[in-house]
C-alpha positions as protocol buffer text, in pm:
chain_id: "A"
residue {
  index: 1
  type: UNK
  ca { x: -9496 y: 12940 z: -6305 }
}
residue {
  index: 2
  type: UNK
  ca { x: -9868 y: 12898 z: -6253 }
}
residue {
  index: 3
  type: UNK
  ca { x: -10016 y: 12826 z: -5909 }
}
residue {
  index: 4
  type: UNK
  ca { x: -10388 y: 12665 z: -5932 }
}
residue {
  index: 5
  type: UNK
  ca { x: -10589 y: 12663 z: -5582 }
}
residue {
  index: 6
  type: UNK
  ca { x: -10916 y: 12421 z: -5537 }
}
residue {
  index: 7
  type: UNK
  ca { x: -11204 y: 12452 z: -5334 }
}
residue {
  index: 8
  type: UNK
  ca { x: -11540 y: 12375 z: -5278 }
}
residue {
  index: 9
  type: UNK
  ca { x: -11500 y: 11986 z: -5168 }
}
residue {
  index: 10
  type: UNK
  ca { x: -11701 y: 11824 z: -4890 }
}
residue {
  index: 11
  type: UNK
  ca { x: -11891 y: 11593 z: -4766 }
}
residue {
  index: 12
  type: UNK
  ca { x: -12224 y: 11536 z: -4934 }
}
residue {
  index: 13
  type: UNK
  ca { x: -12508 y: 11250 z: -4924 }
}
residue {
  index: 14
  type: UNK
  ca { x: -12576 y: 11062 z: -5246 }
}
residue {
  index: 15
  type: UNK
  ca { x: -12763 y: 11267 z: -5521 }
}
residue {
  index: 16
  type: UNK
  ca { x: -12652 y: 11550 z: -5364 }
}
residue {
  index: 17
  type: UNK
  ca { x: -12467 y: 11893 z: -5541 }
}
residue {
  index: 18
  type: UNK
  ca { x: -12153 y: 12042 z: -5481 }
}
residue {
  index: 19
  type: UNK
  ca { x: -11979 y: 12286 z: -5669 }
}
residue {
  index: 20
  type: UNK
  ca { x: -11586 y: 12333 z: -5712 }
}
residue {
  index: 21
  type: UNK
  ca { x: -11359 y: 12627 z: -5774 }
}
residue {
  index: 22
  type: UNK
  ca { x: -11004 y: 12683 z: -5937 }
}
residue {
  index: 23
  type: UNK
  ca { x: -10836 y: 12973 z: -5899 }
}
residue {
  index: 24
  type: UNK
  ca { x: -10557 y: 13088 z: -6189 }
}
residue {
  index: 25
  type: UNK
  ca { x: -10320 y: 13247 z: -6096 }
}
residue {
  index: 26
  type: UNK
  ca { x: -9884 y: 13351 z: -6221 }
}
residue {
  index: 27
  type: UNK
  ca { x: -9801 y: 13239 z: -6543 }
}
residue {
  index: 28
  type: UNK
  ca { x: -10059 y: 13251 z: -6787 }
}
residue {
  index: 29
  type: UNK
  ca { x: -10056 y: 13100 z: -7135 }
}
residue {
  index: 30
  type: UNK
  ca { x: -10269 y: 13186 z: -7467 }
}
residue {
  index: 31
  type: UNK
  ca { x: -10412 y: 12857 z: -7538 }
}
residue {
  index: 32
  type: UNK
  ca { x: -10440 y: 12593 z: -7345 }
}
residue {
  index: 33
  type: UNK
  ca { x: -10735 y: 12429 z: -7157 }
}
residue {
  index: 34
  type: UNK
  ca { x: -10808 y: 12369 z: -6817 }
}
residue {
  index: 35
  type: UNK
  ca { x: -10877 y: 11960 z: -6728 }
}
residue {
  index: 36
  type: UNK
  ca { x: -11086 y: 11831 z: -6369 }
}
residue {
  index: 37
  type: UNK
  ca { x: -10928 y: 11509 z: -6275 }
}
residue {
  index: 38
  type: UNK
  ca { x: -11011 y: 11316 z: -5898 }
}
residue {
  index: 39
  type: UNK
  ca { x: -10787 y: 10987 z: -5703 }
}
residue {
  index: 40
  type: UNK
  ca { x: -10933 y: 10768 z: -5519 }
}
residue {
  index: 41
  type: UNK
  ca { x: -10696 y: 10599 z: -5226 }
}
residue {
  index: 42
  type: UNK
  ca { x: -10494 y: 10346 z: -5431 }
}
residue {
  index: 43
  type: UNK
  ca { x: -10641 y: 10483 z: -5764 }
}
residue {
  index: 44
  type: UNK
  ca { x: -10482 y: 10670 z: -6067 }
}
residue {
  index: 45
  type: UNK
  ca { x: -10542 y: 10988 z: -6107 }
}
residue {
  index: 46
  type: UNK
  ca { x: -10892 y: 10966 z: -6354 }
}
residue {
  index: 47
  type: UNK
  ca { x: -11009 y: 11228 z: -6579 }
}
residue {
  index: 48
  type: UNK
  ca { x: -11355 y: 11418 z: -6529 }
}
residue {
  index: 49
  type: UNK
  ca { x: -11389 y: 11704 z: -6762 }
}
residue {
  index: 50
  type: UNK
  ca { x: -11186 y: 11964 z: -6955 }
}
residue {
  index: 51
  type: UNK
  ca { x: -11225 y: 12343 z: -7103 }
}
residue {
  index: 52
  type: UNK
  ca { x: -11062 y: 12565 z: -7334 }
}
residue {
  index: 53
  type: UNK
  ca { x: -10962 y: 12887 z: -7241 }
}
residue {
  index: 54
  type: UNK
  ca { x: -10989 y: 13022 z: -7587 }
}
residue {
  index: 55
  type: UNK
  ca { x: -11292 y: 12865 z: -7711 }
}
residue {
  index: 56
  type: UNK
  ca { x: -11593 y: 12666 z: -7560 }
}
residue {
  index: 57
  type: UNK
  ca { x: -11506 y: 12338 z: -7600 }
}
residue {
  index: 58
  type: UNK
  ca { x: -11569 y: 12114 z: -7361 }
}
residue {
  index: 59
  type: UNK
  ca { x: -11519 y: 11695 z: -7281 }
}
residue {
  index: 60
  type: UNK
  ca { x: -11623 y: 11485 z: -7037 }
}
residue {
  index: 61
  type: UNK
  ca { x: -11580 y: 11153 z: -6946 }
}
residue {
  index: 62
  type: UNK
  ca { x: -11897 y: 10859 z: -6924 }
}
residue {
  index: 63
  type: UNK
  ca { x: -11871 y: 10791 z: -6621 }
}
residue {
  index: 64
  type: UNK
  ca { x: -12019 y: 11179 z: -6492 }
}
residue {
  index: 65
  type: UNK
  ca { x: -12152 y: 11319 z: -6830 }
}
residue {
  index: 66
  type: UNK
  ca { x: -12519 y: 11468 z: -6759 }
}
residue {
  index: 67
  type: UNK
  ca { x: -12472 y: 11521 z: -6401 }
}
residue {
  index: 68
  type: UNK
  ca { x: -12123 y: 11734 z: -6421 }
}
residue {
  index: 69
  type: UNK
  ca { x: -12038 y: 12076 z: -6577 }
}
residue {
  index: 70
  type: UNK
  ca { x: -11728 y: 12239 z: -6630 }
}
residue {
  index: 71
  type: UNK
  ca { x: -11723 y: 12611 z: -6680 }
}
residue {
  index: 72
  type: UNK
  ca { x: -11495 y: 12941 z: -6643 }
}
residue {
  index: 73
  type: UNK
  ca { x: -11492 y: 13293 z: -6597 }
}
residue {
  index: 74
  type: UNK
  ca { x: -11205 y: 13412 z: -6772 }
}
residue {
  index: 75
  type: UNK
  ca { x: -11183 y: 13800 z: -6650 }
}
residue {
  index: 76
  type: UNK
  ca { x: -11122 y: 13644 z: -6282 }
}
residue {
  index: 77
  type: UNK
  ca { x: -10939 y: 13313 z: -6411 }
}
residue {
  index: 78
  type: UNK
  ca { x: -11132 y: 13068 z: -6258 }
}
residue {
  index: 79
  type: UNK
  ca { x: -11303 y: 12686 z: -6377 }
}
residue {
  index: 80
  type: UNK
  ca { x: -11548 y: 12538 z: -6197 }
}
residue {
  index: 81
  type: UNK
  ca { x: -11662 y: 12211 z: -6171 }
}
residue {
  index: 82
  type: UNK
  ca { x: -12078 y: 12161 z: -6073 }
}
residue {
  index: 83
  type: UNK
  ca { x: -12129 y: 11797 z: -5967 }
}
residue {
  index: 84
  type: UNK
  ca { x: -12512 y: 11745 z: -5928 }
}
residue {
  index: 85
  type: UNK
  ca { x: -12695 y: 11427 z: -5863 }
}
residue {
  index: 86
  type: UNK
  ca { x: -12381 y: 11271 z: -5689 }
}
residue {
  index: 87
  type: UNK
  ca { x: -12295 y: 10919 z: -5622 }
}
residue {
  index: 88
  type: UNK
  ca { x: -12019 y: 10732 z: -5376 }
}
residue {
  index: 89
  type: UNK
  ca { x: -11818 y: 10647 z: -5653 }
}
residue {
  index: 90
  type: UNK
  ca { x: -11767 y: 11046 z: -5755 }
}
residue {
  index: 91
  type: UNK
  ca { x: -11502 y: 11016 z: -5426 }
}
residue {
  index: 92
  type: UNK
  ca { x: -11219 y: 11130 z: -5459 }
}
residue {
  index: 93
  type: UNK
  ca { x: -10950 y: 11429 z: -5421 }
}
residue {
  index: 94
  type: UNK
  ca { x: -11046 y: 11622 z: -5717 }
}
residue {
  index: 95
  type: UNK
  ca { x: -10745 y: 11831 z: -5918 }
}
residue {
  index: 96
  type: UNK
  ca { x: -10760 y: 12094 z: -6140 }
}
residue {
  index: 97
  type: UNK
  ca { x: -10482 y: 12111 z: -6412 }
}
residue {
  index: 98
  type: UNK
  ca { x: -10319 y: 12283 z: -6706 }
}
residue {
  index: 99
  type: UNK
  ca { x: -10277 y: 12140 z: -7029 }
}
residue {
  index: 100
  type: UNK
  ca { x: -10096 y: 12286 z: -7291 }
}
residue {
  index: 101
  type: UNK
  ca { x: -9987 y: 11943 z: -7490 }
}
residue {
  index: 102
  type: UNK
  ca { x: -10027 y: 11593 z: -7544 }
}
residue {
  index: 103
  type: UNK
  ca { x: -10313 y: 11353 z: -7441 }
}
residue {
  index: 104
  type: UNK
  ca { x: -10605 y: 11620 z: -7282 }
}
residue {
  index: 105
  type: UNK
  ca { x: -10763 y: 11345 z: -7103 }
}
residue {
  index: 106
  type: UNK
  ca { x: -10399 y: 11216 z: -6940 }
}
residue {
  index: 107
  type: UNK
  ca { x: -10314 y: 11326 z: -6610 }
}
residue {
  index: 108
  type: UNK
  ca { x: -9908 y: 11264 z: -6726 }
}
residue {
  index: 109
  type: UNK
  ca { x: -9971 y: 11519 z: -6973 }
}
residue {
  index: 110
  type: UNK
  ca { x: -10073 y: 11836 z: -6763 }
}
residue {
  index: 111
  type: UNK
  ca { x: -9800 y: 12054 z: -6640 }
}
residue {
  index: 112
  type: UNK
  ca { x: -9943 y: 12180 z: -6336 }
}
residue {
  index: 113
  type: UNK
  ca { x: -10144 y: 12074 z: -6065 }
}
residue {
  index: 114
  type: UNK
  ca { x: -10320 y: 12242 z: -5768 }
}
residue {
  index: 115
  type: UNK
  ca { x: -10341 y: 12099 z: -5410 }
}
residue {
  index: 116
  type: UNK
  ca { x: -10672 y: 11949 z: -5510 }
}
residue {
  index: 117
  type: UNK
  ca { x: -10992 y: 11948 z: -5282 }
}
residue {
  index: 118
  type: UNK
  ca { x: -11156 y: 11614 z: -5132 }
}
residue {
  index: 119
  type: UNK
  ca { x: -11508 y: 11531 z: -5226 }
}
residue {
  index: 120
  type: UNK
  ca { x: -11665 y: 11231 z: -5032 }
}
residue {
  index: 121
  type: UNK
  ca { x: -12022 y: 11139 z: -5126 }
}
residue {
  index: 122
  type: UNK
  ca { x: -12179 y: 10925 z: -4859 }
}
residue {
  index: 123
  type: UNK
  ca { x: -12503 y: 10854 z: -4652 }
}
């Protein structure tokens, strides 16, 4: 079993930064990556960025390349997400995830989820 545990969400004014946190922690696996994903009320759950464990690949989708960056630290098992240069459409609960197979951008496709931390971008 893995447990994943988010913080680092908040309230923020547009074109402002915040920077989230993702704990690892139980179960861990030798290759798989790590995937950001946020829901908006009434939304699916949307994709946002993804890295390997075992290499330094990285994805990201359109909509926040340029202003977000996904990174680890893989002694303390930990991915962060930087958001910079925020909008009101980044809103969101935003979920960190393990993938291990199928679709890496997919949120049906990660295995585990943590409780996820809200992010609200507003003036």
């Amino acid at each position: 079993q893995v447990q994943l545990a988010e913080s680092g969400g908040g309230l923020v004014q547009p074109g402002g930064s915040l920077k989230l946190s993702c704990v690892v922690s139980g179960r861990t696996f030798s290759n798989y990556d790590m995937g950001w994903f946020r829901q908006a009320p009434g939304e699916e759950r949307e994709f946002v960025a993804l890295i390997s464990w075992s290499s330094s690949y990285t994805r990201y989708a359109d909509s926040v390349k340029g202003r977000f960056t996904i990174s680890k630290d893989s002694a303390e098992k930990v991915i962060y997400l930087q958001m910079n240069n925020l909008k009101p459409e980044d809103t969101g609960v935003y979920y960190c995830g393990v993938h291990r197979t199928g679709r890496p951008t997919i949120a049906d496709d990660y295995d585990y989820w943590g409780q996820g931390t809200q992010v609200t971008v507003s003036s």
